[in-house]
N, C-alpha and C positions, 0 to 999 in steps of 0.2 A: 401206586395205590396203597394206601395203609388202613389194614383190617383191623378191627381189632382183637384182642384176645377174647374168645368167647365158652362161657361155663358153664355145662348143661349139668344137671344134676339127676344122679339115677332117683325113680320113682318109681312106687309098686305100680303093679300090671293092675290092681285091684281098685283101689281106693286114691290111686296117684298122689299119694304121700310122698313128699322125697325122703328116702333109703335113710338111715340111721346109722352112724357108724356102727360095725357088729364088733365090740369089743373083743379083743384077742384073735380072731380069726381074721384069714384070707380066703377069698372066696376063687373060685378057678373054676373052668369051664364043665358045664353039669351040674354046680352047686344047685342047691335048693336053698332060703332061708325064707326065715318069717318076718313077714311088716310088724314091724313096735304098733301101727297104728291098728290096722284090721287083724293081723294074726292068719292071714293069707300066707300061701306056699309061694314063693316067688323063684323061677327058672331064672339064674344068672344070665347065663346068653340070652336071653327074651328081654331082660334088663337092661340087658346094653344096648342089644339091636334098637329097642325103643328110644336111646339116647344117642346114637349115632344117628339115627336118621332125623330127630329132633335137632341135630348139631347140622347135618346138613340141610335142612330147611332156615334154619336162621344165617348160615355161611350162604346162602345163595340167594336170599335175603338183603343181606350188606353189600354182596359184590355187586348182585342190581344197583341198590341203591348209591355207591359209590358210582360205578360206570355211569347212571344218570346224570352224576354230581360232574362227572371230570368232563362229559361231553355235550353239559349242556350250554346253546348258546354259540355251537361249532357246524 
């Protein structure tokens, strides 16, 4: 079965803007930063979690939709 590569982009918790690179900084777990778009406080971990589970909603998405594809007609 071949997946594809799949690219979720982080996005504030506020206005669902996707993230902006934050020039010269790395952000690490606790960070806080501001949306370029609302100017919202945005929890790093709350950012991710929200794209991790966005990532496994479309991964489980595709394996559906492949295993339909490989077993249909069997």
């Amino acid at each position: 079965m071949n997946i594809p590569e799949i690219l979720v982009n982080l996005k504030c918790l506020f206005c669902n803007s996707p993230v902006e690179k934050l020039k010269g900084s790395r952000l690490n777990s606790g960070d806080l930063f501001k949306c370029s778009q609302c100017g919202e406080s945005n929890d790093y971990d709350s950012v991710l979690e929200v794209a991790k589970a966005e990532a496994k909603t479309i991964i489980k998405s595709s394996i559906h939709e492949a295993l339909k594809k490989e077993f249909k007609g069997k």
